[in-house]
GUVEXTOR-834424 format. One line per 4 residues: number of its first residue (from 0); their letters; for each residue x, y negated, z negated of C-alpha. Coordinates in Angstrom, 2 decimals. Each point is the difference from the previous one (the first is absolute). Layout:
BEGIN
NUM) A) X,Y,Z ~ ...;
This chain:
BEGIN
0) XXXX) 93.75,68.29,-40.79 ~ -1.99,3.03,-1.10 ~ 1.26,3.17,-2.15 ~ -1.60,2.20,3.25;
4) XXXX) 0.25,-2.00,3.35 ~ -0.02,2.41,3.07 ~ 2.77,1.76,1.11 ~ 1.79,-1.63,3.15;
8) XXXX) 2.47,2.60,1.57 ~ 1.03,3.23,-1.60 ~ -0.92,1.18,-3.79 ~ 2.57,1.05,-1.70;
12) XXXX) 0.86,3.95,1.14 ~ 0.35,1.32,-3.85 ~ -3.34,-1.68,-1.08 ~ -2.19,1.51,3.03;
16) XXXX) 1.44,3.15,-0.94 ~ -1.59,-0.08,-3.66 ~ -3.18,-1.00,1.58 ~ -0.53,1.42,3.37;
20) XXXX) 0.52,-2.95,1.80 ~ -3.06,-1.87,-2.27 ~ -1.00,-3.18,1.13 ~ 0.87,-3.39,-1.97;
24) XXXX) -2.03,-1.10,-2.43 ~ -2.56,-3.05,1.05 ~ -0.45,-2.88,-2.25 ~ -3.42,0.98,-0.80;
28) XXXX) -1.79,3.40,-0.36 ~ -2.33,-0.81,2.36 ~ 1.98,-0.53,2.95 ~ 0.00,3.42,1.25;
32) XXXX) -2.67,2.85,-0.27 ~ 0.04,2.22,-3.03 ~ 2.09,-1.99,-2.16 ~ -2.84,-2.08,-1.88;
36) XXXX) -1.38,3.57,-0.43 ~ 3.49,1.17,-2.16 ~ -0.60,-3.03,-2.15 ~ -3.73,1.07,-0.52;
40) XXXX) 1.04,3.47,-0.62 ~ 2.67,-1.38,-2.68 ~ -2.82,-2.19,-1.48 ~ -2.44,2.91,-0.48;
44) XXXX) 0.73,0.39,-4.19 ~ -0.41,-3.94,0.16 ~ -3.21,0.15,1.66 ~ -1.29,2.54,-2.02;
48) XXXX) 0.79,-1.78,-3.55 ~ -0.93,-3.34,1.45 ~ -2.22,-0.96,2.69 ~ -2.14,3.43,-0.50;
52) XXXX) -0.59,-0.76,-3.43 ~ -1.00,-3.55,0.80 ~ -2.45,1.89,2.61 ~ -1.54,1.82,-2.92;
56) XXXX) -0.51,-2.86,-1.79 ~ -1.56,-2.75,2.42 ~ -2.68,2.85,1.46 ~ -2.55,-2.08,1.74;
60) XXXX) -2.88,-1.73,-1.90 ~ 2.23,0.26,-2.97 ~ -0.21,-3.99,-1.95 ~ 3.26,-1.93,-0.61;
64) XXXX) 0.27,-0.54,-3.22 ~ 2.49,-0.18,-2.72 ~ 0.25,3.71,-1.12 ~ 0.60,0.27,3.95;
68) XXXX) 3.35,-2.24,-0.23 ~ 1.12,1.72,-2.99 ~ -0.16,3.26,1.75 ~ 1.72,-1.44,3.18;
72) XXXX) 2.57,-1.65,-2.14 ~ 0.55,3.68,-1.94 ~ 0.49,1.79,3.68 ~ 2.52,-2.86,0.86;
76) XXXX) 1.74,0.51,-3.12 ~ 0.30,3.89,0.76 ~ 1.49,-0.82,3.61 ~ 2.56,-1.22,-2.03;
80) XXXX) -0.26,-3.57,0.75 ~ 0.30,-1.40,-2.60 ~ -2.25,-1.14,-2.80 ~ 0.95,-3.84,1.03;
84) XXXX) -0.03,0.52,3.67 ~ -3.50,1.77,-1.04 ~ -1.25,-2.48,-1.42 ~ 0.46,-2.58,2.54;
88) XXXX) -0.88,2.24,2.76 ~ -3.38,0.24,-1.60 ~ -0.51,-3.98,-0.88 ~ 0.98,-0.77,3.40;
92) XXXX) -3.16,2.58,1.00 ~ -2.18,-1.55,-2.46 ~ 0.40,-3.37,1.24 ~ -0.27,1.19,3.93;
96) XXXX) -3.48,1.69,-1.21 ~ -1.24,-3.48,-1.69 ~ 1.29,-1.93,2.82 ~ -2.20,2.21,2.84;
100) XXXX) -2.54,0.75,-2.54 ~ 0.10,3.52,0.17 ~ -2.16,2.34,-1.60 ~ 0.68,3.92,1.69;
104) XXXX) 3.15,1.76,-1.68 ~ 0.44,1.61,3.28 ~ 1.49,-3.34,1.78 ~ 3.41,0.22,-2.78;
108) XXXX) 1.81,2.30,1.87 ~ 0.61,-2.69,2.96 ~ 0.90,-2.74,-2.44 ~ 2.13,1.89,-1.72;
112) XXXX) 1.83,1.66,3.09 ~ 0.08,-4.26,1.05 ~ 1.19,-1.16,-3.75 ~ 2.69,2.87,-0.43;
116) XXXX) 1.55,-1.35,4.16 ~ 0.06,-3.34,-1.25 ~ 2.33,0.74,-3.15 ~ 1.93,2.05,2.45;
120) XXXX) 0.38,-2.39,2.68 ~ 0.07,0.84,3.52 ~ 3.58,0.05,1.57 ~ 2.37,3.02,-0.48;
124) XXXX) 3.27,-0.89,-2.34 ~ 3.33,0.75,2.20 ~ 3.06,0.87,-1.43 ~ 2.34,-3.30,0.01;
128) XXXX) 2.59,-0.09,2.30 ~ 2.89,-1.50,0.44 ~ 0.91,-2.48,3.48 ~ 4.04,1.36,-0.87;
132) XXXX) 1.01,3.71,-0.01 ~ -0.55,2.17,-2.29 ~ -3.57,-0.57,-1.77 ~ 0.79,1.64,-3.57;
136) XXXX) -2.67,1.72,-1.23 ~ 0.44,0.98,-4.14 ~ -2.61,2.66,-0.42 ~ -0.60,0.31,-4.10;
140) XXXX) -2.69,1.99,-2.21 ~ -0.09,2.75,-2.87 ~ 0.68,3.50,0.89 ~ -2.25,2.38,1.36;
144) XXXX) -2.46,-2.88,2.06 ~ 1.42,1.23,3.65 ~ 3.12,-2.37,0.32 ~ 2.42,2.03,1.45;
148) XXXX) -2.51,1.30,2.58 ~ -1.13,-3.51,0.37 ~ 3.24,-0.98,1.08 ~ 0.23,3.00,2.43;
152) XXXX) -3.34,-1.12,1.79 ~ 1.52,-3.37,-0.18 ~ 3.04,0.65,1.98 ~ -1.14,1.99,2.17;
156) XXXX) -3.03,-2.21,1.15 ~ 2.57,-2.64,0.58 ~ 2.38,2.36,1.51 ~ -2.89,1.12,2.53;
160) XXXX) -0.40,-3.82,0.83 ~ 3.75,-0.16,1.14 ~ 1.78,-1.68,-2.97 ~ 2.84,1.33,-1.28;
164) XXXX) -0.90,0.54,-3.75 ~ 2.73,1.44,-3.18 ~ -1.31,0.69,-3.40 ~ 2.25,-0.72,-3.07;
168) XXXX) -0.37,2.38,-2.75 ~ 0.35,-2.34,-3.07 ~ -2.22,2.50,-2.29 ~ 2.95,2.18,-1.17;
172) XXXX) -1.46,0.80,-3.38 ~ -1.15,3.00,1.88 ~ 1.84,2.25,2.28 ~ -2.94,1.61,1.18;
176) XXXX) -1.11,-3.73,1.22 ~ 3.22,-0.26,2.52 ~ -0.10,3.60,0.96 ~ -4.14,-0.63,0.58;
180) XXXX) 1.04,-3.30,2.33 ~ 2.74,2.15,1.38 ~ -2.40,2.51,2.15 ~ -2.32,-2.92,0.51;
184) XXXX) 2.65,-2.15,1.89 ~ 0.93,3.33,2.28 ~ -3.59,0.46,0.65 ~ -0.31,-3.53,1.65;
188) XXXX) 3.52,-0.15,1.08 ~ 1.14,-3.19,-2.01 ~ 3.23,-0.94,-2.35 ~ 0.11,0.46,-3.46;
192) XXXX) 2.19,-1.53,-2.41 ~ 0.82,1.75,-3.34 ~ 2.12,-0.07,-2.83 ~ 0.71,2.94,-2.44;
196) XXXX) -2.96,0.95,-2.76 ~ 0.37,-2.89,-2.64 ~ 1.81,-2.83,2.10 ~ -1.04,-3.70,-0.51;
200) XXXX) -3.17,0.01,2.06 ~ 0.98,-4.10,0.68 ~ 3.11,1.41,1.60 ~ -1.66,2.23,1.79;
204) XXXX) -2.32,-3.01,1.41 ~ 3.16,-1.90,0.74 ~ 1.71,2.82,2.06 ~ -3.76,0.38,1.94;
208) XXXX) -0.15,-3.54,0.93 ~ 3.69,-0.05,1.48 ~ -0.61,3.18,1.84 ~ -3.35,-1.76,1.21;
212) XXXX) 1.90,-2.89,1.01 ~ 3.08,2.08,1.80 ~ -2.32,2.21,2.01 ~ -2.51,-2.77,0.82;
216) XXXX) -2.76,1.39,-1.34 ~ -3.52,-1.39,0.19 ~ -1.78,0.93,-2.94 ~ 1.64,1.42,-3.66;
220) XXXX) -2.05,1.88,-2.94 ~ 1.44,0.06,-2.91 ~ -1.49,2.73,-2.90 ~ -0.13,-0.93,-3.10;
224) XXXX) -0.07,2.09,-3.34 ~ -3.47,0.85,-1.23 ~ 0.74,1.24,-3.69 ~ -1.82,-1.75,-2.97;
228) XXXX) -1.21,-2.61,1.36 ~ -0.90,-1.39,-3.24 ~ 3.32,-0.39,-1.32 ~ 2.20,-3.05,0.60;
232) XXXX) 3.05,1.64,1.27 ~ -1.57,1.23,3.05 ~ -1.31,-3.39,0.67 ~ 3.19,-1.79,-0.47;
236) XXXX) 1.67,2.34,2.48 ~ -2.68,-0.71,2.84 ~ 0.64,-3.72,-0.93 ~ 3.99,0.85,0.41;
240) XXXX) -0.70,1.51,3.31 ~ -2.19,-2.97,0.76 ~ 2.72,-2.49,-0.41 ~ 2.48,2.31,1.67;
244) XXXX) -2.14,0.02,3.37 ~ -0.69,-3.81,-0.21 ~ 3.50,-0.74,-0.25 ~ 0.98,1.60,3.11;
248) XXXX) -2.69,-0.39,1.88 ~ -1.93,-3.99,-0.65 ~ -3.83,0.56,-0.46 ~ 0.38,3.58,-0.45;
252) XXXX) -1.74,2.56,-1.04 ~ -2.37,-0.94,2.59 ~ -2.93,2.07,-1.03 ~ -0.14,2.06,-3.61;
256) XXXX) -2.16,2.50,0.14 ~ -1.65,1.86,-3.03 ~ -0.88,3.18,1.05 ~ -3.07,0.86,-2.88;
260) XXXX) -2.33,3.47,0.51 ~ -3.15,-0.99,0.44 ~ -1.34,2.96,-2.23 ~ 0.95,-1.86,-3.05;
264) XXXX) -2.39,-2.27,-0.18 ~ 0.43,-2.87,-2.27 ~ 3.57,0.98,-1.14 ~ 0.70,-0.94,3.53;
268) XXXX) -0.77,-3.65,-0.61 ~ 2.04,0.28,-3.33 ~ 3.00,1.09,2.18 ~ -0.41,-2.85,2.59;
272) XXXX) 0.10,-2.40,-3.07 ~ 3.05,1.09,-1.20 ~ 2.03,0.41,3.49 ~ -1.36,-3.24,1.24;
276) XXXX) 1.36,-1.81,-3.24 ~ 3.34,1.65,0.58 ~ 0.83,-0.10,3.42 ~ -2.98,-2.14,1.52;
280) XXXX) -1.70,3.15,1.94 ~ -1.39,-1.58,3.32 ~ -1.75,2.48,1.16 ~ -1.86,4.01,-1.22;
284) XXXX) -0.03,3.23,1.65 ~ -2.49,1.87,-0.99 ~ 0.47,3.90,0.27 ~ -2.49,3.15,-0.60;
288) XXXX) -3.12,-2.00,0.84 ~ -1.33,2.63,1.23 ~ 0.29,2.15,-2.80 ~ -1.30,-2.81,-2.24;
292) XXXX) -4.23,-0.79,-1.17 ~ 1.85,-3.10,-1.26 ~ 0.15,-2.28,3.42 ~ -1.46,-2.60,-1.57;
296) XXXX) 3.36,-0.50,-1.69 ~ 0.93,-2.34,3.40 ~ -2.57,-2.39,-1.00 ~ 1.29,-0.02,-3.29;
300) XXXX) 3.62,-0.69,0.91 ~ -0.54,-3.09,2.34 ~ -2.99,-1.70,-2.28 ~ 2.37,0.42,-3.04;
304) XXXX) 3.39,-0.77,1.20 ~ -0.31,-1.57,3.89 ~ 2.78,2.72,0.89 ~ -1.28,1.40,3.56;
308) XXXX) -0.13,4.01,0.30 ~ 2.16,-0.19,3.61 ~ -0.36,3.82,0.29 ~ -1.62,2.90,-0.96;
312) XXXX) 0.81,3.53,-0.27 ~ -3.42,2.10,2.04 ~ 1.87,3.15,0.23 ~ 2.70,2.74,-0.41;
316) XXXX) 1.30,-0.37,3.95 ~ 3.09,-2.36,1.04 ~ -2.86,-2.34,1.84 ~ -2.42,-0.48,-3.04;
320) XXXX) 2.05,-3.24,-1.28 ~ -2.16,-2.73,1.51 ~ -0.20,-3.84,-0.22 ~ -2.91,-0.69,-2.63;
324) XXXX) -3.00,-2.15,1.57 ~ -2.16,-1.20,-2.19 ~ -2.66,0.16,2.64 ~ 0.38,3.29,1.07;
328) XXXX) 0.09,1.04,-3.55 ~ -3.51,-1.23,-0.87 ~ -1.53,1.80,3.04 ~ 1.09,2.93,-0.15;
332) XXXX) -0.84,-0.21,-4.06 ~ -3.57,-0.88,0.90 ~ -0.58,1.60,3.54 ~ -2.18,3.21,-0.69;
C-alpha cells in the first residue's frame, strides 16, 4: 500500500487544522496541477549548477571531443555526484555517441537526461509496510539534517490519510529533541511516548511498541539519537533499539529511514554508509533540496549504494514532504 493513498472518509480534525484543510498528498507530483511546478521551483539551484552549465557547454556546432567530456565530467563532479558516478555517467555518454555516431555537442543533453533516468529507474520507492498493525517506522540520521521535522511531516501525512500514527521518542540524549516532538505531535494531533531526558532510548522503543499495540495503532515512528554518528556507541544503541523492536514485533522495523540533508553533498553518502552498516537503512529522506545546488547528490546515493531516496524535503510548509519519483525528478531537473 502506498505512504499517501487518498483519503476515504474524514481527515483527521487536528491535522486539517495545521493545514487548512490541505489536500492529501498524490503518489506522484504530477497528479494534480501546480505540484510538478513546487518540485521545479525546489530544483532551481540544481538546474542552475547542472543542466545550465551543461547548456553552456554543448552550444550548437560545438565538436565532441575529449576536452568536451572532461568538462562535462568536471560539471558532474560539481553537482556533487560523485567523481565515480561521474565518471560512468560520462562513459555511458561516450558509448551512446559512438553507437549513433554522433558528431553535434548539442544532442548530449537528451542522452544524458536518458542515461541519468536509467540509473534512477522509473518506479517511485514506497515506504514498506506491514500486512499486521502497527508498521514501525525507526527514523535515524545525525543531528541537524531535518529529522525531527521529518518525522512531523511524516505523521501527519499519515495522520491526514486516516491512520492512527504515535511517535516514540527514543533520542533522549537531548531534551530539546522530546520537547521539539512534543509540539509536533499536538500540531497533528497524535500520541507521543516519552521517557525522562537520559532514559534507555531501547526502553523507550519497548514502551512505544506496547502502547502501539494497546491502542491499535497503524503506523509507529520511532526517533532515534543523531549525535556523533561516527562513534560506535551511538551505533550500538540504534542496533539495541533494533533488536528491541524486532523482538516484539517479528520483521520489524519495517522501514528505517535515514533522514540525510541534501545540502551536504558527498558527506551525505558517507552518512548512508555508516547507518546502513549499522542498522540496514532501507530507505533516505532527503531534506532542504531546495536550498541545495547539490541535487545531483540523489544520483549519487542510488548509483553508489542501491538505497532508494523514498522522499524528499521541497519546502518549509507541513505539505512539502513528498514521495521521491525518479521520473518526476529528471523533468523537472531538465524542463526549462
Amino acid at each position: 500500500m502506498g505512504l499517501f493513498s487518498r483519503i476515504k472518509g474524514r481527515k483527521n480534525s487536528e491535522a486539517q487544522q495545521v493545514a487548512g484543510a490541505a489536500a492529501p498528498v498524490p503518489e506522484t507530483t504530477q497528479d494534480k496541477p501546480g505540484l510538478f511546478g513546487r518540485l521545479k521551483e525546489s530544483l532551481t539551484k540544481t538546474r542552475q549548477g547542472l543542466v545550465e552549465k551543461i547548456d553552456v557547454l554543448i552550444h550548437r556546432g560545438r565538436a565532441i571531443d575529449e576536452d568536451l567530456y572532461e568538462e562535462l565530467e568536471e560539471i558532474l563532479v560539481q553537482a556533487d555526484m560523485g567523481v565515480n558516478t561521474a565518471m560512468e555517467l560520462v562513459e555511458r555518454t561516450r558509448r551512446t555517441v559512438k553507437e549513433r555516431r554522433l558528431d553535434d555537442a548539442g544532442e548530449l543533453k537528451e542522452i544524458l537526461k536518458e542515461h541519468i533516468m536509467d540509473m534512477l529507474g522509473n518506479e517511485t520507492a514506497l515506504l514498506n509496510t506491514s500486512n499486521e498493525k502497527p508498521t514501525i517506522i525507526m527514523v535515524v540520521g545525525v543531528n541537524g539534517v531535518g529529522k525531527t521535522t521529518t518525522i512531523g511531516k511524516l505523521a501527519y501525512q499519515f495522520a491526514a490519510d486516516g491512520k492512527k500514527v504515535l511517535i516514540g521518542a527514543a533520542d533522549t540524549f537531548r531534551a530539546a529533541a522530546i520537547d521539539q516532538l512534543e509540539v509536533w505531535s499536538e500540531r497533528v494531533g497524535v500520541d507521543l511516548i516519552k521517557h525522562q531526558e537520559g532514559a534507555d532510548p531501547a526502553a523507550v522503543a519497548f514502551d512505544s511498541v506496547q502502547a502501539a499495540k494497546a491502542r491499535q495503532a497503524d503506523i509507529l515512528i520511532i526517533d532515534t539519537a543523531g549525535r556523533l554518528h561516527t562513534k560506535t556507541n551511538l551505533m550500538e544503541e540504534l542496533k539495541k533499539i533494533n533488536r528491541v523492536l524486532n523482538r516484539e514485533i517479528a520483521g520489524a522495523p519495517h522501514e528505517v529511514l535515514l533522514v540525510l540533508d541534501a545540502t551536504t553533498g558527498q558527506n551525505a553518502v558517507n552518512q548512508a554508509k555508516l547507518f546502513g552498516e549499522a542498522v540496514g537503512v532501507t530507505g533516505i529522506a532527503l531534506t532542504k533540496l531546495d536550498g541545495s545546488a547539490k541535487g545531483g547528490i540523489v544520483i549519487a546515493i542510488k548509483q553508489t549504494l542501491d538505497i532508494p531516496v523514498k522522499l524528499i524535503g521541497i519546502g518549509e510548509e507541513i505539505e512539502d514532504l513528498r514521495p521521491f519519483s525518479p521520473v518526476d525528478f529528471v523533468e523537472a531537473l531538465f524542463t526549462d
